[in-house]
C-alpha positions in Angstrom: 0.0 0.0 0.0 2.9 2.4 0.7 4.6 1.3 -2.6 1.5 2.1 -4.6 0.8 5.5 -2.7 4.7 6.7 -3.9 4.2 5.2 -7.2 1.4 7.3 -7.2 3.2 10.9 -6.3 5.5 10.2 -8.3 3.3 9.6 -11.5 1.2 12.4 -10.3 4.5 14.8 -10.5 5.9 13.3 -13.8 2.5 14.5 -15.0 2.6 17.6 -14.0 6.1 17.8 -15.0 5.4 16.7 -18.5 2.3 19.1 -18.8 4.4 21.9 -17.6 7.0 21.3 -19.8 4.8 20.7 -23.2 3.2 24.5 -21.9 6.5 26.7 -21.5 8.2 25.1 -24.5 5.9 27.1 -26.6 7.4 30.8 -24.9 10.7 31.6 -25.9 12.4 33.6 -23.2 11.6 37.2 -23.4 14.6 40.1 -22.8 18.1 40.1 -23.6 21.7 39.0 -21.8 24.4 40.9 -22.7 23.0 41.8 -26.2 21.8 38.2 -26.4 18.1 38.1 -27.7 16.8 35.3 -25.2 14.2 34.3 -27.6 16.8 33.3 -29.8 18.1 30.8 -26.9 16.1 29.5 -25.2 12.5 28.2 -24.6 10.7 28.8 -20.7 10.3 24.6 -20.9 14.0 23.9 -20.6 13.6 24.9 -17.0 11.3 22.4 -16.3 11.6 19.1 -18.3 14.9 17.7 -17.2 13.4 17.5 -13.5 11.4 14.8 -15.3 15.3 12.5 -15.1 14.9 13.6 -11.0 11.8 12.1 -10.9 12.7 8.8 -12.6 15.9 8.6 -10.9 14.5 8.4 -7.2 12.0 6.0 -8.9 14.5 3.7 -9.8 16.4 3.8 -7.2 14.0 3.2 -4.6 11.4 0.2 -6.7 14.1 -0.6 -9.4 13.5 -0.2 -13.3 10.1 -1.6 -13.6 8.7 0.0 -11.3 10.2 3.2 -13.0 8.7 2.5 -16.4 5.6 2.0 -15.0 5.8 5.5 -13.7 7.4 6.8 -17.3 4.1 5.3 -18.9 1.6 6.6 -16.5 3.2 9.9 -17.3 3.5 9.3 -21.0 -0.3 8.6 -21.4 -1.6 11.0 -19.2 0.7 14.1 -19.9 0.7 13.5 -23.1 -3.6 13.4 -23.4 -3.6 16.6 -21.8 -0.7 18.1 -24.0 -2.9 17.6 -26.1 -5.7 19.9 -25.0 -2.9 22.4 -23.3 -0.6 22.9 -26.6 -0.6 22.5 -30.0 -0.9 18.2 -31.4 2.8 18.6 -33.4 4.0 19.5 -29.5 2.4 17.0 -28.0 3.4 14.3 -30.6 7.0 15.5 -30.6 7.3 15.9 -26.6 5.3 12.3 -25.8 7.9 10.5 -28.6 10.4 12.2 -26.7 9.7 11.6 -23.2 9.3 8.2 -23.8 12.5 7.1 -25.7 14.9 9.6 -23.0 13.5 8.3 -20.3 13.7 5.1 -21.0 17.1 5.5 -22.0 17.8 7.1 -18.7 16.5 4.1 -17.0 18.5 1.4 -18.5 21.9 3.6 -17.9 21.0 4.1 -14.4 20.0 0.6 -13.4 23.6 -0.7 -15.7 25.8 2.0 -13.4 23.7 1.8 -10.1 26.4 0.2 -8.0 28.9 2.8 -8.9 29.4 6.0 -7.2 26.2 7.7 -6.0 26.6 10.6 -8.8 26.8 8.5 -11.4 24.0 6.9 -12.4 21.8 9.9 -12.1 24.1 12.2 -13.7 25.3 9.4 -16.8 21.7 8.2 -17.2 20.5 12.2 -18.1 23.1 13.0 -19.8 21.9 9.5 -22.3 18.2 10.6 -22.3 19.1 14.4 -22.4 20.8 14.1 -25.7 17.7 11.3 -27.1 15.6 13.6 -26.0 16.7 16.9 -27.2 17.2 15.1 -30.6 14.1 13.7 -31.2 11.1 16.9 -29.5 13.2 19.4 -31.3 13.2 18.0 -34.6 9.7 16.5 -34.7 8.7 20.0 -32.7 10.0 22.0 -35.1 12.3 20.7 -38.4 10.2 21.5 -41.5 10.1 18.1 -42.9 7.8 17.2 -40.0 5.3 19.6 -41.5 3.0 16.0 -41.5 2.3 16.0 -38.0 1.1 19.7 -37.8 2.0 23.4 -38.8 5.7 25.1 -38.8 5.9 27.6 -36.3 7.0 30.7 -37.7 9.3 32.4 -35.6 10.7 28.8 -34.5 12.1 28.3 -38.2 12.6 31.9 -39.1 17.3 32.0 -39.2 18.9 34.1 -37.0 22.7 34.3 -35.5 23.4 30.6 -34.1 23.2 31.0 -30.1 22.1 34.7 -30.6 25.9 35.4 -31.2 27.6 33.5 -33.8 28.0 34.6 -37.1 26.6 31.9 -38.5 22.9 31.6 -39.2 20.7 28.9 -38.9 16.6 28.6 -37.9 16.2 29.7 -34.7 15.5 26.0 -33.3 18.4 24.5 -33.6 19.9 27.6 -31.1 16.7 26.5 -28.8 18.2 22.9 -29.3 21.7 23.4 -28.3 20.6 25.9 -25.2 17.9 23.8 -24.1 20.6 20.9 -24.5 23.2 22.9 -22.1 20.4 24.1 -19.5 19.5 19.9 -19.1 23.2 19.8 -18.0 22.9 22.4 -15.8 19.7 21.4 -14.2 21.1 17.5 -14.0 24.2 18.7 -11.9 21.9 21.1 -9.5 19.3 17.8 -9.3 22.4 15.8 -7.7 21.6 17.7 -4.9 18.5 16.9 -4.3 18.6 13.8 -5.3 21.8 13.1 -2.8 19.9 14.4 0.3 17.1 12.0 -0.7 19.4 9.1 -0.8 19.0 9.0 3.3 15.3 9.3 3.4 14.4 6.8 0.7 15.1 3.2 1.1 17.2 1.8 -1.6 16.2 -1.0 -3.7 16.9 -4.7 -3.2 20.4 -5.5 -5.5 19.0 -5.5 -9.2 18.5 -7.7 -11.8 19.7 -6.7 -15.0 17.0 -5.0 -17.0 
């Protein structure tokens, strides 16, 4: 009954995490940094989304890797059905394909590098889903050729300096891919913190079996 009320939470908070995420993706960041056009950088949903690794991570670790893809799925199907109605179907597509293959990913480096220093896993198994994930939403979010699964976004293809700085231009979201690519990196270092104080509250898993 305990298991099944923390399985619970934390569906409830990939959810949310996923909703959030699918929401704020769609707002570039307003202002400018040092000359930098934000907008040009970065999207409000880079903030949020790698707190989704966090999530699965302390999943994992406490109820091991199926357990963890249970609570990947539960958020897949229900964040995703309400992306739906919060953004745009070409988001939700792109985000729920997304989701799904990083976090998975995520859980079968963690559960492979469990054993090793506590920092690892967490930290190896984002960077893994970080980079499948960035990969697959912002190309299926926002490359051209996708144009089957819904409507380019305008501003989100229009070229501009790469970064907001280099001389070289290219559509804006590839710079949205590259900064929201470096903000997961920074976010998965600050969730170590977190996730190391929790390491004494949550009781860890019996020794795996390999997933």
């Amino acid at each position: 009954m305990l298991n099944a009320r923390h399985i619970l939470i934390y569906s409830l908070l990939m959810t949310a995490i996923v909703v959030a995420s699918n929401i704020l993706v769609q707002y570039p960041l307003s202002g400018t940094l040092a000359g930098i056009q934000l907008g040009d950088l970065l999207t409000y949903g880079a903030f949020t989304y790698p707190v989704a690794f966090l999530v699965t991570d302390l999943t994992n670790r406490q109820f091991g890797p199926q357990t963890a893809r249970k609570v990947v799925f539960i958020g897949f199907v229900v964040g995703v059905a309400l992306s739906f109605v919060t953004s745009s179907p070409r988001i939700a597509i792109a985000s729920g394909s997304a989701y799904l293959a990083g976090q998975l990913l995520d859980i079968t480096v963690f559960n492979r590098l469990r054993r090793l220093a506590w920092w690892k896993a967490p930290l190896i198994g984002s960077v893994f889903g970080s980079v499948m994930d960035t990969m697959i939403f912002f190309s299926l979010a926002f490359a051209p050729i996708f144009t089957l699964i819904g409507p380019n976004d305008d501003f989100a293809i229009e070229w501009a300096p790469i970064l907001g700085v280099l001389a070289t231009d290219a559509p804006r979201w590839m710079s949205w891919a590259i900064g929201d690519f470096a903000v997961k990196m920074l976010v998965g270092v600050v969730m170590l913190l977190p996730y190391g104080a929790l390491m004494s509250v949550l009781r860890p898993m019996a020794p795996a079996r390999s997933a």
